[in-house]
C-alpha positions in Angstrom: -14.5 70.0 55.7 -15.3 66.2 55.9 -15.7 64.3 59.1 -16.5 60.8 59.8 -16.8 59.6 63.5 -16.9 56.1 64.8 -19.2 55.3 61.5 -20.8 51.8 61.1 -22.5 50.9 58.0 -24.4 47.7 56.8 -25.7 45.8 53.9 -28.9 43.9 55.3 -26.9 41.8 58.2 -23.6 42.2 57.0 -21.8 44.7 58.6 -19.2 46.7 56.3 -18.1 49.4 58.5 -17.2 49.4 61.9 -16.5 52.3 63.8 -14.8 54.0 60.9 -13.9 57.6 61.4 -11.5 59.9 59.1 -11.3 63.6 58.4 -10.6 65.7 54.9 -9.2 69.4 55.6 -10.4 71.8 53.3 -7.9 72.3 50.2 -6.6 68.5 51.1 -6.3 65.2 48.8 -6.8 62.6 51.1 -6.1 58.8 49.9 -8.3 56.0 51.4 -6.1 52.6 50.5 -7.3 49.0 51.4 -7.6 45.8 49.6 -10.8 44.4 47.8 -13.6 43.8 50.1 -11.9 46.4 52.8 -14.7 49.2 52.9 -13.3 51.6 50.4 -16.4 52.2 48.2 -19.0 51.5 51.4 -17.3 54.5 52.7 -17.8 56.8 50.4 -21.0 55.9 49.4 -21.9 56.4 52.8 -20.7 59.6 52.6 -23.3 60.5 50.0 -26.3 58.4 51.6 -26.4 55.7 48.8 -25.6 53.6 52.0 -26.8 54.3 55.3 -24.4 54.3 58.2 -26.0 53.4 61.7 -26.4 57.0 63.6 -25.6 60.7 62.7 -21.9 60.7 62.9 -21.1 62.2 59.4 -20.6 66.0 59.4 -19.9 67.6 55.9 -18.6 71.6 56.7 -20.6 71.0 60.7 -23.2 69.9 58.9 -24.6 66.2 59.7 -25.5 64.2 56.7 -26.6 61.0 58.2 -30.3 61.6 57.0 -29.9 63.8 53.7 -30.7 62.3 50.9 -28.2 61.9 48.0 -29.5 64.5 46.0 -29.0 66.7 48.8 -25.9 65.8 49.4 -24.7 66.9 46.1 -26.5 70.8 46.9 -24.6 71.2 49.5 -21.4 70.4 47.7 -20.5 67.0 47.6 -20.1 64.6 44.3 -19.3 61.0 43.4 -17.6 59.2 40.6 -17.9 56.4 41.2 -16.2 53.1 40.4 -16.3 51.7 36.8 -17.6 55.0 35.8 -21.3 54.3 35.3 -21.9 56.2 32.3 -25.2 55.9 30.6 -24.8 53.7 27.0 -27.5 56.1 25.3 -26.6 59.2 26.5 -24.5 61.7 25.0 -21.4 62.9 26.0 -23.5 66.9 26.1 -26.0 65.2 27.7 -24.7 63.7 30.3 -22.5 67.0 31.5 -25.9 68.6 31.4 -27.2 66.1 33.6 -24.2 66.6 35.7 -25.9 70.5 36.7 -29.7 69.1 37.3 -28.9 70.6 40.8 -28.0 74.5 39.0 -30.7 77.0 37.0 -27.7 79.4 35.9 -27.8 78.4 32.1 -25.1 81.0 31.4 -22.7 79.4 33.9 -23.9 76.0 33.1 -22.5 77.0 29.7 -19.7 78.0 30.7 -18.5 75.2 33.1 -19.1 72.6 29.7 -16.6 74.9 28.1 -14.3 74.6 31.1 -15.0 70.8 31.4 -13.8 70.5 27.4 -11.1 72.3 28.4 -9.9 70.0 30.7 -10.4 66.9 28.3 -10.8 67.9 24.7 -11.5 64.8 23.4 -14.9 65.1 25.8 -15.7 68.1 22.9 -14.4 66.5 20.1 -17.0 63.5 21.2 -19.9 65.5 22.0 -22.8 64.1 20.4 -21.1 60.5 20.7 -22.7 58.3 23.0 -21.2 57.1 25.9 -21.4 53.4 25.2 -19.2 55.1 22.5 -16.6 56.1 24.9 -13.1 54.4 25.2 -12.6 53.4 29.0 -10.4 56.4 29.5 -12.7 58.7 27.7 -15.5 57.2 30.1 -13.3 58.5 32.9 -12.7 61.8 32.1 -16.5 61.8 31.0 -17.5 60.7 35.0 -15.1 63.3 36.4 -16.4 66.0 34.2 -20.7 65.3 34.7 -19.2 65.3 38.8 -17.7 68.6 38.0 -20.5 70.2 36.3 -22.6 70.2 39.9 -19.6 72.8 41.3 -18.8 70.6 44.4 -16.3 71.9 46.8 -15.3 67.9 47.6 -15.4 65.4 44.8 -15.1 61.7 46.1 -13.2 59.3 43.4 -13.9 55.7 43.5 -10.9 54.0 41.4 -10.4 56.5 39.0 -7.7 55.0 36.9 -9.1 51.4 36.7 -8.5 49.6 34.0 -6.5 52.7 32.2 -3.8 52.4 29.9 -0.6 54.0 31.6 -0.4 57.3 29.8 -4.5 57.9 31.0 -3.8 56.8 34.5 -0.8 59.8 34.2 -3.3 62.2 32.5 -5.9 61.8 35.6 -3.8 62.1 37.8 -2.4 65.1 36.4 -6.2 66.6 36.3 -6.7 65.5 39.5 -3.8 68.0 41.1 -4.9 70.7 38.2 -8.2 70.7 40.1 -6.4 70.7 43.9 -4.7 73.4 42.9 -7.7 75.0 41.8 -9.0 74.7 45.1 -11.0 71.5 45.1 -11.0 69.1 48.1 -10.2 65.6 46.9 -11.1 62.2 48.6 -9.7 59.3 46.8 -10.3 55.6 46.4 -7.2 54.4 44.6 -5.7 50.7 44.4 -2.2 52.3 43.2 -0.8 53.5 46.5 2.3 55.0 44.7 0.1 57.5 42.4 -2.0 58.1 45.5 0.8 58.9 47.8 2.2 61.3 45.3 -0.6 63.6 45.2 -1.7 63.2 48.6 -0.8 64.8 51.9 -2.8 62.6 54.3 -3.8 58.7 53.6 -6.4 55.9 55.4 -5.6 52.2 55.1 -8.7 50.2 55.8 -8.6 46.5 56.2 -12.4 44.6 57.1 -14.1 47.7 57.3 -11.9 49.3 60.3 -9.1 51.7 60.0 -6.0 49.9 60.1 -3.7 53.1 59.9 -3.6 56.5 59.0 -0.9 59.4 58.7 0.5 61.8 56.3 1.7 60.1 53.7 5.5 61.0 53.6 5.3 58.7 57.2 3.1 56.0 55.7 5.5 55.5 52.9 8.2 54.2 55.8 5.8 51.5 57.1 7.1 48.3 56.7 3.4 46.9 56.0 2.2 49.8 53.6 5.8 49.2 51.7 5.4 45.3 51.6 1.4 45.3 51.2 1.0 48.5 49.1 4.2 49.4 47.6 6.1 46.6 46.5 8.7 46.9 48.8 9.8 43.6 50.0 
């Protein structure tokens, strides 16, 4: 579904990404692990086009994205929650799933997608009209996943999902998150807790300085010494 070959990205100068390439099978949850500063959320936004990588070397379905715009991107089936949710402080909780459909005219479905997004998390329904500055951080979470959701993607990137979360939210994300795999959505996931990660994933990246340092299934990457002493707590 998702290919990235050789991909080099920058900020001004400062080169972020170098020679990066991964793939994400249709049907898959793939984990992309790495400390802070390693490339993780250049990655995926370059993915989307909020960053730029250097050539055309990013094919979403056979299809190169390295000039679509972002709002493109999300057409043909690609969305982003990011990291730290960015949720608008004014908005509404309604609003902002309505929002999350800007790319869709089928008001019917539209309608019901928000029912099957308050589904999912009912305290999104229960907070409706609330504002989002409102929002606990967990709420904001589920709020991020669900505006994502409301564009239909077929892959949804997740930048650090359970950041910050209380141990019973980080459980109930995680817990959407294979809901929605088993569903049929392709997953691609930023995640700092390797353990969570490797449960639900079949297939993992570890990036260090903007290179991949290893990658594998994850049932082999859980028997590398470095992943267990680095990522795992295994000493």
């Amino acid at each position: 579904m998702l290919e990235l070959h050789n991909v080099n990205s920058f900020y001004g100068r400062i080169q972020a990404l170098r020679g990066v390439s991964l793939r994400v099978e249709e049907g898959q949850i793939v984990s992309l692990l790495g400390a802070n500063g390693a490339g993780k959320t250049t990655t995926l936004k370059t993915i989307v086009g909020l960053n730029r990588s250097a050539g055309n070397d990013i094919r979403f379905r056979g299809e190169p994205l390295g000039r679509v715009a972002p709002h493109k991107v999300v057409r043909m089936g690609i969305a982003l929650v990011p990291e730290r949710r960015e949720i608008f402080p004014g908005l509404s909780v309604a609003d902002h799933l309505a929002m999350g459909a800007y790319t869709r005219s089928d008001r019917a479905e539209i309608k019901k997608d928000i029912a099957w997004i308050y589904e999912l998390f009912p305290a999104l329904e229960r907070l409706s009209r609330q504002p989002g500055a409102s929002l606990s951080g967990g709420q904001q979470q589920m709020l991020a996943i669900g505006r994502a959701l409301m564009s239909r993607p077929k892959l949804m990137l997740l930048d650090e999902p359970t950041l910050g979360l209380s141990p019973m939210l980080v459980n109930q994300i995680f817990q959407t998150l294979e809901r929605l795999n088993n569903e049929g959505m392709t997953i691609l996931l930023v995640e700092q807790n390797a353990q969570l990660a490797f449960n639900i994933s079949s297939y993992g990246y570890i990036l260090e300085n903007g290179r991949v340092l290893l990658d594998g299934p994850t049932r082999v990457l859980r028997d590398e010494p470095m992943v267990q002493e680095a990522y795992l707590g295994v000493i």
